[in-house]
MMTF fields as JSON, N, C-alpha, C and O atoms, coordinates in Angstrom:
{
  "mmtfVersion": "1.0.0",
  "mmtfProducer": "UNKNOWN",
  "numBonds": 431,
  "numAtoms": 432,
  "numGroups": 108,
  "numChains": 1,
  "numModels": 1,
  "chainsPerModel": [1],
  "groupsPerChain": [108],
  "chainIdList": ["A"],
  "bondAtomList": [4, 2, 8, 6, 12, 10, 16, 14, 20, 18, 24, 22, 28, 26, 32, 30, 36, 34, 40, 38, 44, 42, 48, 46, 52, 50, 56, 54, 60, 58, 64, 62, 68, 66, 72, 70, 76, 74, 80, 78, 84, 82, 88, 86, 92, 90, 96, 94, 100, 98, 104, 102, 108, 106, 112, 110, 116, 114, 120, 118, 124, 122, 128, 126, 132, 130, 136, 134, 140, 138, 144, 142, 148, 146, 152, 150, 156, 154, 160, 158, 164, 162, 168, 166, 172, 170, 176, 174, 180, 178, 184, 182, 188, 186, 192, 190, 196, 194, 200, 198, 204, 202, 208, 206, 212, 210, 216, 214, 220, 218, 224, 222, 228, 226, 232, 230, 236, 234, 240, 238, 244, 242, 248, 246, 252, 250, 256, 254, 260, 258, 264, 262, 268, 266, 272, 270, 276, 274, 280, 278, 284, 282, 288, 286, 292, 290, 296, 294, 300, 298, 304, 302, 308, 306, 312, 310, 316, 314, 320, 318, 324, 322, 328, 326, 332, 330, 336, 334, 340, 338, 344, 342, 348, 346, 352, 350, 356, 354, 360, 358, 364, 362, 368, 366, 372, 370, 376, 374, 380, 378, 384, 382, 388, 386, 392, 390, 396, 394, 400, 398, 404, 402, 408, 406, 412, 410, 416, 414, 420, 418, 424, 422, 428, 426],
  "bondOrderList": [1, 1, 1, 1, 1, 1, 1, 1, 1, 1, 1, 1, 1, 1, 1, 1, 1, 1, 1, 1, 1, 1, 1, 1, 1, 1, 1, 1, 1, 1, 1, 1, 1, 1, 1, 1, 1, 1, 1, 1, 1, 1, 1, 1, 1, 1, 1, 1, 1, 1, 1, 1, 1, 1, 1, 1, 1, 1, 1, 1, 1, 1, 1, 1, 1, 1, 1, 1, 1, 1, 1, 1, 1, 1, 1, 1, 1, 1, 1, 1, 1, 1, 1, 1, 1, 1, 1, 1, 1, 1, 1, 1, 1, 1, 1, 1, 1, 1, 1, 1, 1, 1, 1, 1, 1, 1, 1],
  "groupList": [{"groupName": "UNK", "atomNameList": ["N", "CA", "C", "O"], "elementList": ["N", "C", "C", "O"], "formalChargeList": [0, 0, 0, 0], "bondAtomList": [1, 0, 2, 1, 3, 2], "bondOrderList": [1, 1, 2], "singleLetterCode": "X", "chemCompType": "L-PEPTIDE LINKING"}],
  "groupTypeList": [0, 0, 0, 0, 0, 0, 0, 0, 0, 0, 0, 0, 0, 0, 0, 0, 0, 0, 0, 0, 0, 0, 0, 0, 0, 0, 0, 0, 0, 0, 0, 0, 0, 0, 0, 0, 0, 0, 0, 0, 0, 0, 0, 0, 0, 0, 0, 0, 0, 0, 0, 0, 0, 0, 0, 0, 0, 0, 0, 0, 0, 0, 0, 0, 0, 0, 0, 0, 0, 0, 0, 0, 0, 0, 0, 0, 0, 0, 0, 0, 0, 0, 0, 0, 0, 0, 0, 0, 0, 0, 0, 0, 0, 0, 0, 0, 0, 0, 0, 0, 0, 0, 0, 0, 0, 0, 0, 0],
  "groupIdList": [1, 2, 3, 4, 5, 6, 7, 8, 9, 10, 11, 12, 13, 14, 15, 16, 17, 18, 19, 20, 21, 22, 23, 24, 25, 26, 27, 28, 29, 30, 31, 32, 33, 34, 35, 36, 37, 38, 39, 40, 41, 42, 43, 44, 45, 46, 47, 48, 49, 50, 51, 52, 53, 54, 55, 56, 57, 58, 59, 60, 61, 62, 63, 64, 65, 66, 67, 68, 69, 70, 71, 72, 73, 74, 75, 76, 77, 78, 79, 80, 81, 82, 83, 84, 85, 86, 87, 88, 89, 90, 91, 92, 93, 94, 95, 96, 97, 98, 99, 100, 101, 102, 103, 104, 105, 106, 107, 108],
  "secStructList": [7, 2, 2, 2, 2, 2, 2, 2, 2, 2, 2, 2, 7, 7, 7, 2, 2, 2, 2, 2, 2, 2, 2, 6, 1, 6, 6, 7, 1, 7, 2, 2, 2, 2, 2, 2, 2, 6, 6, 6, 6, 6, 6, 7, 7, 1, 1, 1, 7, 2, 2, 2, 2, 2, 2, 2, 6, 6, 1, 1, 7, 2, 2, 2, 2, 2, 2, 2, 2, 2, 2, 2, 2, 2, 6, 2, 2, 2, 2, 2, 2, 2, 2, 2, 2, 2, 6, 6, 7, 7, 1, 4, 4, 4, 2, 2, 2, 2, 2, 2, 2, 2, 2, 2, 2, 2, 7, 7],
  "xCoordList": [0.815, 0.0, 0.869, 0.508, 1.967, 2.726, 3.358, 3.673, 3.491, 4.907, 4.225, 4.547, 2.596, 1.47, 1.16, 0.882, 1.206, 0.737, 2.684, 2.926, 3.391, 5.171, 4.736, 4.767, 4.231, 4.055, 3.283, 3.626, 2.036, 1.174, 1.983, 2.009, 2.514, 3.186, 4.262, 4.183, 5.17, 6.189, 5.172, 5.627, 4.222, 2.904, 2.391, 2.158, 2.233, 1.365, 2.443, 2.089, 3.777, 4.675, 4.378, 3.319, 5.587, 5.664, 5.578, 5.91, 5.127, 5.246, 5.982, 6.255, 6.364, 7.181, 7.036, 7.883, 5.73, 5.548, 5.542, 6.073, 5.021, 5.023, 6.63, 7.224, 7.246, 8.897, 9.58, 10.169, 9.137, 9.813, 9.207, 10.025, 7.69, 7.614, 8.39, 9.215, 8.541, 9.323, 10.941, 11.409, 11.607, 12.544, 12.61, 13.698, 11.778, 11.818, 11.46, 11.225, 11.336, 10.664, 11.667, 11.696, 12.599, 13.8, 14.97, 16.143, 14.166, 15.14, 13.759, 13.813, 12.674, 12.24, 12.75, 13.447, 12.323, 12.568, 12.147, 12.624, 11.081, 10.327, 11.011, 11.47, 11.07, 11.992, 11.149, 11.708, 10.304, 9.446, 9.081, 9.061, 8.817, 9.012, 9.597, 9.154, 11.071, 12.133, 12.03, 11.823, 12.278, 12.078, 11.459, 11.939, 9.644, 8.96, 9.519, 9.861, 9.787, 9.972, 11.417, 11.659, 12.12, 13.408, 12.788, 13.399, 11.513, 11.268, 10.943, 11.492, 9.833, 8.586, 10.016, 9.515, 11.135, 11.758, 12.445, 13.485, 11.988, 12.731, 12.635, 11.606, 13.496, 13.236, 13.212, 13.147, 13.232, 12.967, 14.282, 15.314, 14.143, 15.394, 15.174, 16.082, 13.992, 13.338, 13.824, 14.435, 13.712, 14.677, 14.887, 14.094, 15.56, 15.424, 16.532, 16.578, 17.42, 19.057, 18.593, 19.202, 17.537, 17.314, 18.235, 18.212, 19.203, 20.251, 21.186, 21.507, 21.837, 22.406, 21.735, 22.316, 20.646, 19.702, 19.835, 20.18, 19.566, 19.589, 20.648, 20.642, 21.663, 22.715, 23.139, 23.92, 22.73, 22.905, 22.512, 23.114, 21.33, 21.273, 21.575, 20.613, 22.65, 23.158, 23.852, 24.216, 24.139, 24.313, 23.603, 24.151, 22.299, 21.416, 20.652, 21.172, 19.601, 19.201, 19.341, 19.601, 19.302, 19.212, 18.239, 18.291, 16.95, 15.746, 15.86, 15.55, 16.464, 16.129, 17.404, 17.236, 18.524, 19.869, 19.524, 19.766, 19.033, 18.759, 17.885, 18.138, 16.607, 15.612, 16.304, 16.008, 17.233, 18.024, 18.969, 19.494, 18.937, 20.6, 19.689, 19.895, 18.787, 17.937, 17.212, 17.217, 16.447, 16.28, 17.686, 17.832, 18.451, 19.791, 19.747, 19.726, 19.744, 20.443, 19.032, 19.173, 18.125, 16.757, 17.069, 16.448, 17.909, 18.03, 19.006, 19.381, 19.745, 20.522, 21.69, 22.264, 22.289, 23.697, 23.563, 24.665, 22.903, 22.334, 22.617, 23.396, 21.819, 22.312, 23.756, 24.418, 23.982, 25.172, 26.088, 27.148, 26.164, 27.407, 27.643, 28.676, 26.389, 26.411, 26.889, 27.936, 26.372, 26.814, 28.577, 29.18, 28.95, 30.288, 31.102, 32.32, 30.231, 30.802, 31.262, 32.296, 30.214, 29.87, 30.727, 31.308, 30.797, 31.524, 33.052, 33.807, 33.412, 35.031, 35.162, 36.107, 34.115, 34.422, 34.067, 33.19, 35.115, 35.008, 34.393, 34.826, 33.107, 31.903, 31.196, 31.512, 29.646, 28.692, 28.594, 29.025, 28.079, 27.534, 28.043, 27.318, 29.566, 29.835, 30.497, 31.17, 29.988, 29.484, 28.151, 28.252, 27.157, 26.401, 25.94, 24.942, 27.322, 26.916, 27.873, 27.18, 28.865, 29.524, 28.777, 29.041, 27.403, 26.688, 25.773, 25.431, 25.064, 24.616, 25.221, 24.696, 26.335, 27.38, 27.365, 27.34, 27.393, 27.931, 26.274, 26.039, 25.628, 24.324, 23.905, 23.219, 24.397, 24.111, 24.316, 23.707, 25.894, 26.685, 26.353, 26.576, 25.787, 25.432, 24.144, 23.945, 23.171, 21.951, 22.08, 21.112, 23.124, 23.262, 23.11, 23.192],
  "yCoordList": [-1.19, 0.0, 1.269, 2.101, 1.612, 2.328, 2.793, 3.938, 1.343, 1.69, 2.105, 3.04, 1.536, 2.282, 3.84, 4.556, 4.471, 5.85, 6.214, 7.058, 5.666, 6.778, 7.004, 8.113, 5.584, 5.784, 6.649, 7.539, 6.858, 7.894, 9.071, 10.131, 8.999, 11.041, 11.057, 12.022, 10.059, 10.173, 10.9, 11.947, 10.527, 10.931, 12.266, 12.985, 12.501, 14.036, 14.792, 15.94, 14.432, 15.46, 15.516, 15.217, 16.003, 16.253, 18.123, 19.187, 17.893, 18.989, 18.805, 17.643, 19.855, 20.167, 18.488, 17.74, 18.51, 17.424, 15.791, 14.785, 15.857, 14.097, 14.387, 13.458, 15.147, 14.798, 14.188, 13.135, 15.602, 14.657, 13.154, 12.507, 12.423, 11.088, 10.604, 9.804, 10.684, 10.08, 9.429, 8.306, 10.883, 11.224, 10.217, 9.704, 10.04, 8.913, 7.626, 6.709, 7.245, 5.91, 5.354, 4.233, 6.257, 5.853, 4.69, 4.355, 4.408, 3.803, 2.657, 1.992, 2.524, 1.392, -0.125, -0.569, -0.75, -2.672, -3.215, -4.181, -2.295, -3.021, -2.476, -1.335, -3.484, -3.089, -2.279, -1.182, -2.212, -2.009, -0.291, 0.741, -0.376, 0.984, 1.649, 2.365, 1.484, 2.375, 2.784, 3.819, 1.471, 1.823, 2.552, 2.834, 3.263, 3.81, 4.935, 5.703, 5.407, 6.239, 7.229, 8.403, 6.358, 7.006, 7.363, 7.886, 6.942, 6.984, 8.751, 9.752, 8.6, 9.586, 10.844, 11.913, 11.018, 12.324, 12.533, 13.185, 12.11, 12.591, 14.181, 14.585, 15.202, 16.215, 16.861, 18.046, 16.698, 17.073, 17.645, 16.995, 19.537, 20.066, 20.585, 20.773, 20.777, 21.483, 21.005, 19.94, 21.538, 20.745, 19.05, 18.135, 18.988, 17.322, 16.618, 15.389, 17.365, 16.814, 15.649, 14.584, 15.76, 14.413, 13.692, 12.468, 14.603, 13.874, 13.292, 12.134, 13.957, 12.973, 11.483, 10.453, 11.502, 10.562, 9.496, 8.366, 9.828, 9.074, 8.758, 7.654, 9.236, 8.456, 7.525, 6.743, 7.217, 6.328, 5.111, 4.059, 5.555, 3.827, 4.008, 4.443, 3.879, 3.443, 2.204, 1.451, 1.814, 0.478, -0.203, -1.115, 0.092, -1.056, -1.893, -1.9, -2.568, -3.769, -3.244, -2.05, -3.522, -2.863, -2.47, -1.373, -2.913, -1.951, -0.751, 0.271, -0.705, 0.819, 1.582, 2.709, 1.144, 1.408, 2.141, 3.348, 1.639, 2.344, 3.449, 4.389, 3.186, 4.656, 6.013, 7.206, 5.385, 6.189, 6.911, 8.022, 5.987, 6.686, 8.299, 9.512, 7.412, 8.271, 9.478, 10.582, 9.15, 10.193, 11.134, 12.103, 11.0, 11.649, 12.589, 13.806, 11.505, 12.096, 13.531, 14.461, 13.382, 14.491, 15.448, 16.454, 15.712, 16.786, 17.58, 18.32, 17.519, 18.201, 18.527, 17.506, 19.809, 19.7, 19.319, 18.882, 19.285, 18.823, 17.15, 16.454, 16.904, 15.097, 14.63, 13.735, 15.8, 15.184, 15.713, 15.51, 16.356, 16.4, 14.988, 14.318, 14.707, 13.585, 12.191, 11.641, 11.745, 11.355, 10.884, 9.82, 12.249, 12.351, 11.985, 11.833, 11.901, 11.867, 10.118, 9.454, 9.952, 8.094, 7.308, 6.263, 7.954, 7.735, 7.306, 7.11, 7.188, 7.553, 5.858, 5.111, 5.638, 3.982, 2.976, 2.813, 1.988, 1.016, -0.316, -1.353, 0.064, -0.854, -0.804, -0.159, -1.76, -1.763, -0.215, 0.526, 0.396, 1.65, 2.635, 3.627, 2.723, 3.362, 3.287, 4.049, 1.772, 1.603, 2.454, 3.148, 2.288, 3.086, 4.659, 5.281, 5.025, 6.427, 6.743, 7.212, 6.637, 6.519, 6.564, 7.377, 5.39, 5.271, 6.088, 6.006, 7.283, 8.349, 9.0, 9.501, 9.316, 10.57, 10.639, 11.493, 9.306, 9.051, 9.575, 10.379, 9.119, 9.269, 10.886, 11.189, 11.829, 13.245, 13.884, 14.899, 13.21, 13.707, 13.462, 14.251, 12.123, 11.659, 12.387, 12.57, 12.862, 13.537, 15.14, 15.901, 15.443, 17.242, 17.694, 18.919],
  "zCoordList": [0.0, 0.0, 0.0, -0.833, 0.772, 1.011, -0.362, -0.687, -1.258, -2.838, -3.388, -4.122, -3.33, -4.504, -4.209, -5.172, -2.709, -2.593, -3.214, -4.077, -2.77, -3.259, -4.751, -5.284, -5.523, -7.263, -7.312, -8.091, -6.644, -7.443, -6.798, -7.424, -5.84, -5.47, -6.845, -7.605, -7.102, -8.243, -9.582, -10.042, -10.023, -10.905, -10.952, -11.924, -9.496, -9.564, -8.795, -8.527, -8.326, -7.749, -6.474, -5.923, -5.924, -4.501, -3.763, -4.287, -2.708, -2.107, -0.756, -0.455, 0.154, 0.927, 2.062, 2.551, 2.073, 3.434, 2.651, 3.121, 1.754, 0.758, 0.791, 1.338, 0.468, -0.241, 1.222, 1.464, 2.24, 3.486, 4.008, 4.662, 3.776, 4.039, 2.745, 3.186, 1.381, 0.692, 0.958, 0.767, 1.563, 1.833, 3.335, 3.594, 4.004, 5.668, 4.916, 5.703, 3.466, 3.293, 2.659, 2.152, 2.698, 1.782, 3.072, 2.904, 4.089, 5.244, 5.586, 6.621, 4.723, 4.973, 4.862, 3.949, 5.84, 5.706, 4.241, 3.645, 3.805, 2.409, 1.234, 1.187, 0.124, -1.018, -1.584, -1.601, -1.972, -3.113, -2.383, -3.056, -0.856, -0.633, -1.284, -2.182, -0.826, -0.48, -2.671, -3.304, -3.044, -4.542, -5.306, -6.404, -4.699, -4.986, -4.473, -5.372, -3.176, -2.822, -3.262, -2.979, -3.954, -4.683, -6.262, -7.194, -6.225, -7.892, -7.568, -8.03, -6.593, -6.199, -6.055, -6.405, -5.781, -5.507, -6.923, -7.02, -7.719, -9.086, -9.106, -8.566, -9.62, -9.445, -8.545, -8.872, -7.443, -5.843, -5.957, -6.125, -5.804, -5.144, -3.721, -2.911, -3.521, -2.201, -1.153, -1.246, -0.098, 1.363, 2.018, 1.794, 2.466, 3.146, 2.634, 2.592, 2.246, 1.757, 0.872, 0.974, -0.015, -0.674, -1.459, -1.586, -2.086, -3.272, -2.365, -2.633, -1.082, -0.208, 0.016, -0.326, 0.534, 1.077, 0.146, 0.489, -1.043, -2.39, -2.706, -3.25, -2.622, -3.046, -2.28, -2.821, -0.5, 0.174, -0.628, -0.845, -1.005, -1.704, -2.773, -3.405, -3.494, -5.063, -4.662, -5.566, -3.159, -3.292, -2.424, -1.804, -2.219, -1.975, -2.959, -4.075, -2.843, -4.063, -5.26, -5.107, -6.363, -7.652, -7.808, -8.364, -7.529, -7.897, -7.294, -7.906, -5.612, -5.537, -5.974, -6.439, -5.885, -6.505, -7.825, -7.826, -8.874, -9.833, -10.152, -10.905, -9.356, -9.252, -8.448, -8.526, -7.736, -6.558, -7.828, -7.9, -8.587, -9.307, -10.51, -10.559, -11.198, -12.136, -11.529, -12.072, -10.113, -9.751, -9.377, -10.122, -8.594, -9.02, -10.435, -10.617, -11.277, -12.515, -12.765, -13.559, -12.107, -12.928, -12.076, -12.417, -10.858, -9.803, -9.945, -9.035, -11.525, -12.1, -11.216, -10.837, -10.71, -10.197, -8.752, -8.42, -7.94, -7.036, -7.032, -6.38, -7.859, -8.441, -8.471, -7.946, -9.459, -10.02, -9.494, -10.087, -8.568, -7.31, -6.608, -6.605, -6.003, -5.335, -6.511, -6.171, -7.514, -8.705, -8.729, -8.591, -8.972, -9.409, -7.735, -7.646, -6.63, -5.383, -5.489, -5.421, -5.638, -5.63, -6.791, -6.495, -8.387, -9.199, -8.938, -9.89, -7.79, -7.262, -7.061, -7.316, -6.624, -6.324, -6.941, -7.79, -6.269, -7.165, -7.392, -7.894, -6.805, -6.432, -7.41, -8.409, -7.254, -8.249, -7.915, -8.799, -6.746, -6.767, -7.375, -7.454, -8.064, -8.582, -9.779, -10.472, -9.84, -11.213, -11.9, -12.912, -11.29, -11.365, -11.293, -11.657, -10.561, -10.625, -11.998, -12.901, -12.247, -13.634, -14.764, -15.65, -14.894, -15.899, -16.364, -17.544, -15.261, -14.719, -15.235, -16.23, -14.99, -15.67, -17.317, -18.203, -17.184, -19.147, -19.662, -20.564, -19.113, -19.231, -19.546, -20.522, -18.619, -18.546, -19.091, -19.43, -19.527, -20.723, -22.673, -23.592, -22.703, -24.088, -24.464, -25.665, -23.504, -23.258, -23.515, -23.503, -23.697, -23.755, -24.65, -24.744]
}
């Protein structure tokens, strides 16, 4: 119930108080949460350190790892500070933030 209300906020956008439960759902036990809820802050520059938050998980499961990474990539320099932070290592996660980059870049 929880991943289905994050999808529809990702849909119609967030405001100050949905971004911050988005932004607290991002430390849920449930996958599919936390996954929705990294989808739902795409765009989100407004308060709640979200691109930090989000980049915590670029190395948790791959489902949310990847919504974590894309939303990133839509929060423009904000994103892609954090991005290019994560890019340094030499993990899947930054494998992924790398791919993000190449991504931002082939897109211009």
């Amino acid at each position: 119930m929880r991943a289905a209300a994050f999808e529809a906020l990702g849909r119609i956008g967030l405001d100050p108080r949905s971004a911050m439960l988005a932004i607290g759902a991002l430390e849920s036990g449930d996958v599919p949460v936390r996954a929705m809820a990294a989808t739902a802050l795409q765009g989100w520059t407004g308060g709640g350190n979200a691109a930090a938050r989000l980049a915590r998980h670029l190395d948790d499961t791959w489902t949310v790892a990847v919504r974590a990474a894309r939303s990133l990539l839509s929060m423009h320099e904000t994103g892609l500070a954090e991005l290019r932070r994560w890019a340094r290592r030499t993990d899947l996660a930054g494998l992924l933030a790398r791919q993000m980059l190449w991504e931002a870049g082939a897109h211009r």
